[in-house]
N, C-alpha and C positions, 0 to 999 in steps of 0.2 A: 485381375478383378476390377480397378480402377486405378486411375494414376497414381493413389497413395499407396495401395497393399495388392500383394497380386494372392495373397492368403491370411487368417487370420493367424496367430502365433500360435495357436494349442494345434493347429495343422502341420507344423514342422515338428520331425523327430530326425530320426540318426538317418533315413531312411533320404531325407533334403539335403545330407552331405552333397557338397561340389557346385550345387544348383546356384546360382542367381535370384536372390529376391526382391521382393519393394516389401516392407511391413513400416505400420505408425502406430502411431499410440501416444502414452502419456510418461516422461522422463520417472521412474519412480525413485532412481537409485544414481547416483556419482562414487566413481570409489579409484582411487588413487592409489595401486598399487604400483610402490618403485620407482615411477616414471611411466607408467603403464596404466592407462584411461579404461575401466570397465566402465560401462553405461546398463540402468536396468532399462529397458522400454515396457510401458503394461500396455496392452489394450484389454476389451471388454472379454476375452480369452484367457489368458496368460501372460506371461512374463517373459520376456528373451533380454539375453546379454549379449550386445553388441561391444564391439571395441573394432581401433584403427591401428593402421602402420603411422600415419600421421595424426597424434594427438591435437594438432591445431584445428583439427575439424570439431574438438567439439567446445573451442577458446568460448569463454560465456554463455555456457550451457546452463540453464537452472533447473531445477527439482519442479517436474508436474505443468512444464510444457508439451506444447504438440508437439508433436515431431513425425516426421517421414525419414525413412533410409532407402538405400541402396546396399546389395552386399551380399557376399557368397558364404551360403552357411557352410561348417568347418566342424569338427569334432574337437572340446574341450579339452585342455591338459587336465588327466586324469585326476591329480589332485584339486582343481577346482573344479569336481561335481558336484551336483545340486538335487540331490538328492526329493528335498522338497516340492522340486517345480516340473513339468511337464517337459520341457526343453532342458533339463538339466545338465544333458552330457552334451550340448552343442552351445557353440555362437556362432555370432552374425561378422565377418569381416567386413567393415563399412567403407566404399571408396565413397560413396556419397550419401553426405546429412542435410538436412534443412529444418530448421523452427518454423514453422507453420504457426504459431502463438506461446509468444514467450511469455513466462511467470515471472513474477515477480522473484526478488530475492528472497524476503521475509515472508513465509507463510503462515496463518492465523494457526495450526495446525500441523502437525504431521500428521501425512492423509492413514498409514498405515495403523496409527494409536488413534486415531479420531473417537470412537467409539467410546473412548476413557476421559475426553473433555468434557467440558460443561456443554451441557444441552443447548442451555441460549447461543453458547460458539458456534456448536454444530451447528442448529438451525440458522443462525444469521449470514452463515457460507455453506450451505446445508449441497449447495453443488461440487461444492468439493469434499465433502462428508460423503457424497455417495458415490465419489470416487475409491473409498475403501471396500476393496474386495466384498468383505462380509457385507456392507451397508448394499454394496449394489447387487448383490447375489437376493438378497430378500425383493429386490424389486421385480429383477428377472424371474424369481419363483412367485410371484403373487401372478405376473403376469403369462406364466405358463398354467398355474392353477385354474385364472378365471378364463383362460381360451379352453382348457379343459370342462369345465362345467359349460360355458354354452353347448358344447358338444356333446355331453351327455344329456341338456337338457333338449336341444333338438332331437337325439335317437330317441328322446321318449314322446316324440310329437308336440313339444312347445313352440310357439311363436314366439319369437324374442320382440317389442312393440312397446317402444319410447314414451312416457305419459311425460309430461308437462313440469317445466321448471321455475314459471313464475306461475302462481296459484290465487287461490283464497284461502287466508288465515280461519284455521279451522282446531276446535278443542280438541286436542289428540293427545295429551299429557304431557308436551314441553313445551317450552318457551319459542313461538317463530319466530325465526330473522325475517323484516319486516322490508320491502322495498316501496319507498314513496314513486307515486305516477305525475311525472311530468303531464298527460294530458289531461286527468281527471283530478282537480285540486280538491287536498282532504284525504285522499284515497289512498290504499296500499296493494300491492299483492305479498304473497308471503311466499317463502320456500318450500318445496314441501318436506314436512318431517317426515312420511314416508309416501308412495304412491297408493298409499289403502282407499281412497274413494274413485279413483281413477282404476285403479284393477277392477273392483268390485264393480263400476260402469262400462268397462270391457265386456266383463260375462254377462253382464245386460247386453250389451252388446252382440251376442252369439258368436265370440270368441272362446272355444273351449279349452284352450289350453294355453296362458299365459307368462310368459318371464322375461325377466329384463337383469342386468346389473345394474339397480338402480340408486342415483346418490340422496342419503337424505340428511337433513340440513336441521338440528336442534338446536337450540341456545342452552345446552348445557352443561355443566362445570368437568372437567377432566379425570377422567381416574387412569388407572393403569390396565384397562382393560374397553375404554372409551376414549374417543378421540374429539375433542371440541370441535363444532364447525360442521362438521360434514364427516360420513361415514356411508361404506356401500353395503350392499346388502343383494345377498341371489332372493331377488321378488320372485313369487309365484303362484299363479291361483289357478283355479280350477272349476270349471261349471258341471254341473250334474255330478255332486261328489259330494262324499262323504270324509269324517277326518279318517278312515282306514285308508282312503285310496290319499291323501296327503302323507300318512303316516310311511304308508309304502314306498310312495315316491322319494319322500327326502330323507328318509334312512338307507334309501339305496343311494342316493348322491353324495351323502357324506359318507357312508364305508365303501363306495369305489373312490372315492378323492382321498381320504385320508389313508386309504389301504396304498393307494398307487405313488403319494406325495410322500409315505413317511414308513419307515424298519419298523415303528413300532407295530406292536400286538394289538387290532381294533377289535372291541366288543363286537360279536359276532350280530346276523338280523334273527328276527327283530329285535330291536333295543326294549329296554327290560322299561315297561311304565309303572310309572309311579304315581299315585294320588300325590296333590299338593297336599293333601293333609297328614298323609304319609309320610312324606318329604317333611316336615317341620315338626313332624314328632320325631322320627328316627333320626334324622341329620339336622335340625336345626335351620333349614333353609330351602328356597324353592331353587337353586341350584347345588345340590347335592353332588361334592368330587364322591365318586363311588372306588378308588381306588383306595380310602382311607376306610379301614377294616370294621372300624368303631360306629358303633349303633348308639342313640341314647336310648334312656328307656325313661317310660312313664310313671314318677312313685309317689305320684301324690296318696294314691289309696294307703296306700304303706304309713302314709302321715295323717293320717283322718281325724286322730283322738291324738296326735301327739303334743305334748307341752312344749316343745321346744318351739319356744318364740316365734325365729324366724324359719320356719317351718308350717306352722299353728296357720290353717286358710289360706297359703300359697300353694301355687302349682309347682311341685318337685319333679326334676327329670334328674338323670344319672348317669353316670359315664362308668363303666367297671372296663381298666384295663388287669391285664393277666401277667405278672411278671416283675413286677415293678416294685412290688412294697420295700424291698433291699435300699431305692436310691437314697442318697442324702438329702439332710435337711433343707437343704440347700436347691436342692433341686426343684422341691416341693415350694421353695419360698420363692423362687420365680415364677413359678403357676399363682401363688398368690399375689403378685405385683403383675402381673399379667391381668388378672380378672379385676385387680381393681382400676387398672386402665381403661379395662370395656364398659367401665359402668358399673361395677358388683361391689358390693361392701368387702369382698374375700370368695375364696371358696372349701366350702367344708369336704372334708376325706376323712374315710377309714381306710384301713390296711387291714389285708387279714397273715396275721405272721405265720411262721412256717407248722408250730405247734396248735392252730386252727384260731387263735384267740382273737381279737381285735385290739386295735390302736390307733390314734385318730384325735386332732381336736375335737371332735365332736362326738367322739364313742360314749363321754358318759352322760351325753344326753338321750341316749339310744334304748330302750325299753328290750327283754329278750325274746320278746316276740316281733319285736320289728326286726330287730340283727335275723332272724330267723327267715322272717319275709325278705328281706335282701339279700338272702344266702340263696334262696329260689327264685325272684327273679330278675337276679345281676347275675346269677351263675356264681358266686362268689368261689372260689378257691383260694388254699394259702399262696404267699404271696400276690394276691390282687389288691387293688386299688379299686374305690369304688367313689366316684367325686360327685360331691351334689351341687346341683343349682336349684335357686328357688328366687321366684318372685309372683306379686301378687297378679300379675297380667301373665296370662298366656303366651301372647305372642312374645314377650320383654324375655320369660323362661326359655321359649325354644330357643331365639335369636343367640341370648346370650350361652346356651348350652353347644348350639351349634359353632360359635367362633371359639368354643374348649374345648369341644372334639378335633378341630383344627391345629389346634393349638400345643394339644397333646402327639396328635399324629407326627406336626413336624419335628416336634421334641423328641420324640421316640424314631424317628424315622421309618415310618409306617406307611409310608405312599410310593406307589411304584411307578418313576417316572417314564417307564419305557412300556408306558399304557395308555389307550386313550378308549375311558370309557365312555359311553354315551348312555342316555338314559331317556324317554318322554317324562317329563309330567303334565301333569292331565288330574282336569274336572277340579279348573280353579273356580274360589268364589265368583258368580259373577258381580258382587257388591263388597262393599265394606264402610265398617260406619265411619265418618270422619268427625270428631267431636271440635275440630277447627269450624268445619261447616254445620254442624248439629244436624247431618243429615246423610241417609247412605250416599254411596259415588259408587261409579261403576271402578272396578280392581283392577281391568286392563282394558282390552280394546270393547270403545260400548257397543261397536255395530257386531258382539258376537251373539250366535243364539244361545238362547238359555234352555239347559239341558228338561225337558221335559213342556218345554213352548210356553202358551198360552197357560196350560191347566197350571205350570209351576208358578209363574210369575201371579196368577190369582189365588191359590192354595197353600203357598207353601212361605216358611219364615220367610224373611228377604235375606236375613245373614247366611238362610240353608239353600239358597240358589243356587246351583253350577252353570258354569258354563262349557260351550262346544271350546274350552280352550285351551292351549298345551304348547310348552316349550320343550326345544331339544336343549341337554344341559352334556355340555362333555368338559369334563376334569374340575368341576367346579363353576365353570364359565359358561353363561348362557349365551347359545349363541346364534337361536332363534326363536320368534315366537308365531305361533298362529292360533287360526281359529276357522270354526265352521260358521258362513259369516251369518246375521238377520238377514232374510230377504221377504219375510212377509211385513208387511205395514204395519197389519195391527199388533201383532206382536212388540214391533219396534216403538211401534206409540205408548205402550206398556211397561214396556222396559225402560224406556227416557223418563215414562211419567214418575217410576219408583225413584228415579235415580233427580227426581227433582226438575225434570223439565215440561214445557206447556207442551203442549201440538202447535203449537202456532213459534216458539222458539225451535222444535225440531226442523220444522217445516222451514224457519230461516237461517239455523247454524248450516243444516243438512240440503239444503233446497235441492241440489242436482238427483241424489243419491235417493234420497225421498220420493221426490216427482220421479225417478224412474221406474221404485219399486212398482207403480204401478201400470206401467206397462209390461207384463209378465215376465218376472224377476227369473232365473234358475235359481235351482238350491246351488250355491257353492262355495270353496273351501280353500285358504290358503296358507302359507308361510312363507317365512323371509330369514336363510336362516344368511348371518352377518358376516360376511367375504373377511372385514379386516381382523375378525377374533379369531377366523380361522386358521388365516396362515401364520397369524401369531401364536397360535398353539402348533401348527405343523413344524414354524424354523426355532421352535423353542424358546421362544423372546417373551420378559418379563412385560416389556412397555408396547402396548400397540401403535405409539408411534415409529417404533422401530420400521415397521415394514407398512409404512405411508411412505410414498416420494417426496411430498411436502406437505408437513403435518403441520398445524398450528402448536406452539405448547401449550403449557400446562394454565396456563393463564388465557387461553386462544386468543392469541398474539401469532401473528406472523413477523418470525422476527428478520426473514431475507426481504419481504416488500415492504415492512413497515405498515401494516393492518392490524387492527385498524388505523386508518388517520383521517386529519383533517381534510375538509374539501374545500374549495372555493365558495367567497361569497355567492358569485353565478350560481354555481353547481345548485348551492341550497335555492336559492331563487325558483333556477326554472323549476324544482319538482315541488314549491312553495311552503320549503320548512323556516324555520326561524327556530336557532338553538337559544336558550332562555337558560 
């Protein structure tokens, strides 16, 4: 193959007895059997075990050097098979070794447990972190996945077509990392958060079919499901379209990826949509895991005339599990330490016991005609549970009812991890009131249309707006959004105007995107659904930095370059900052 290997190591079985080889790799293993030198070699394949007739060949070997061999493969003494490893019933007889780059003695790590160190460890030798089998198998699956997806997105007639990475800072709902211009003093360009005005200027364009794996770049705080810094995402948009011909498209890219990538059972097409309003009454949130069994329900009417205080004018929703009323006290008082974590004073439950009766903190606040309306519609039966939440905001009720349908689920073990299901939601607000700013804002992306055009945005409440908008949600995790985009002018003047801005501030946040609508704009339509949540749900990984090659943590700190840091006086000079 080349001077180092003339095969990779998962290439030899029983079959390379007698042969002569060259194989290299990385030292993973030393072992000192008797007087008798076993060596592991890894490369980016497998594992082989070499050894010699002369142990002085391998005098100051260390753990997780290069290495090249020479040497004829031989079949194993039967008691030292290997069950585990691809090459397990063979080794390598070495007449010639060489270190190609020796290691150190002391490693920061064992590369085999890395996984189980401190994060900052990892990352600040994050090149020998991804020398662990599992850490570098995530990378080589991210990267067979997204060669996958260009390929299914060219068989459906996409352009793949690079938009721009230094920009203009534009309001798109996070924070940009900002680059100062050495030629233009005062001046910046920005990263882009995602390629949404540059798509949408393609299909002006007369580009009809667009995608990219494109990076985009937010100032955002970290979670376990976002990645500070920069994150990719499958861009794609579409001219002369509607959100059905989206809807189509990216429900078939993700159940052929996720069908082809993973054993598990994928929600068959089309995926089941969901109103957001749907979504936040029944699950408590606009990413809805649908493997979790539990529906809330609506009971405020049930409490219309009721005395009980905190009941009395709050919105009641309710969780009724089936089965349960037997567990201990105990069991019930960590749901109660639980909800007052989220923010809740407690949370109130009845039980219905076996001989039909009720019991409950809160049963003798209960009138028999409401027990009666919650017997219809919680479904009650004996032994059920029926848990309320209430607060005097809406959205504070769903939220908080939705992270104890959660909460219950994993308690009970009610979610079936060998599923992935997907879902749309669809026909979010296109507004909402911010009482920070005393004034509506747009909910998600502004440039979407508003479902019913021009007549809705002059007719209709502003809170009762929808928009062309909708996310794919699988297992909890959103892991795209779109929309059907504005493309007529005055519409979009109308829509900025509600949402608090002049024509003359569109016309400057917006200038390119604007000034082109009117050069005959297409109707058209896209989504971006997000590359790194995906294969974090395909290799089952809790942290999406797992399957980054080099992620920032959780503070977005690079802790192998050392970024951020400082820079030279020069440096600030020529692009004319001055830190204060």
């Amino acid at each position: 193959m080349n001077k180092y290997r003339t095969q990779y190591i998962n290439e030899l079985s029983e079959e390379s007895i007698g042969k002569e080889i060259k194989a290299c790799g990385f030292v993973e293993n030393i072992r000192d059997h008797g007087g008798v030198i076993f060596v592991d070699v890894r490369d980016e394949t497998g594992i082989l075990q070499v050894v010699s007739n002369d142990d002085s060949i391998f005098n100051g070997l260390t753990k997780e050097s290069a290495v090249t061999l020479t040497g004829t493969v031989r079949m194993r003494d039967e008691e030292n098979f290997n069950p585990k490893i691809s090459t397990g019933t063979i080794e390598v007889l070495v007449d010639k070794f060489e270190v190609l780059g020796k290691a150190n003695n002391e490693l920061p790590f064992e590369i085999i447990t890395s996984t189980s160190v401190n994060e900052e460890v990892r990352l600040k030798y994050r090149y020998l972190d991804l020398r662990n089998p599992k850490v570098h198998e995530n990378i080589r699956f991210r990267s067979e996945v997204i060669k996958y997806l260009r390929d299914v997105m060219e068989e459906k007639g996409f352009m793949e077509i690079q938009t721009p990475i230094l920009t203009a800072s534009s309001p798109e709902g996070a924070r940009d990392y900002l680059v100062p211009s050495r030629k233009y003093k005062g001046k910046f360009y920005a990263l882009p958060q995602a390629p949404q005005q540059f798509k949408q200027l393609l299909m002006v364009a007369g580009f009809d079919k667009y995608y990219q794996i494109a990076p985009c770049f937010r100032d955002e705080d970290a979670r376990a499901d976002r990645s500070p810094g920069e994150f990719y995402q499958l861009d794609m948009e579409m001219a002369f379209a509607t959100a059905e011909d989206v809807y189509e498209v990216a429900e078939d890219v993700m159940y052929k990826t996720f069908t082809k990538f993973s054993s598990k059972k994928v929600s068959p097409k089309p995926f089941r949509r969901i109103t957001y309003k749907e979504a936040m009454l029944k699950y408590g949130t606009d990413k809805p895991d649908l493997r979790n069994p539990l529906e809330i329900i609506d009971l405020t009417d049930v409490f219309k005339n009721t005395t009980f205080k905190p009941f009395s004018g709050s919105i009641v929703r309710g969780i009724a599990v089936d089965d349960i009323a037997s567990k201990s006290n105990s069991w019930f008082n960590e749901l109660v330490d639980y909800a007052k974590k989220i923010g809740m004073p407690g949370i109130g439950y009845i039980s219905v016991l076996d001989d039909g009766s009720f019991k409950g903190p809160i049963d003798k606040f209960l009138t028999d005609v409401e027990r009666e309306e919650l017997i219809e519609k919680a479904g009650l039966k004996n032994g059920s549970v029926l848990f309320f939440i209430a607060d005097k905001h809406e959205l504070t009720a769903s939220t908080q009812a939705g992270l104890i349908r959660t909460a219950l689920a994993e308690r009970l073990d009610l979610i079936d991890n060998d599923r992935f299901e997907f879902c749309f939601i669809v026909d979010f607000p296109m507004y909402e009131y911010s009482a920070d700013e005393g004034k509506y804002i747009f909910t998600h992306n502004p440039f979407s249309m508003p479902q019913g055009g021009m007549d809705a945005l002059l007719n209709q409440k502003t809170e009762d707006i929808l928009a062309y908008q909708y996310d794919i949600v699988c297992n909890g995790v959103e892991l795209s959004s779109g929309a059907v985009r504005n493309h007529d002018v005055k519409i979009m003047e109308k829509a900025f105007e509600i949402a608090g801005y002049t024509k003359e501030e569109l016309k400057e946040r917006f200038k390119s995107l604007y000034t082109a609508f009117h050069y005959g704009a297409p109707p058209h339509a896209g989504i971006a659904p997000g590359i790194d949540r995906m294969i974090m749900l395909l290799k089952d990984e809790p942290n999406i930095r797992e399957v980054i090659a080099f992620p920032l943590n959780s503070n977005a700190q690079d802790m192998m370059m050392g970024a951020p840091s400082e820079v030279s006086e020069q440096q600030l000079r020529e692009v004319h900052i001055k830190i204060r």
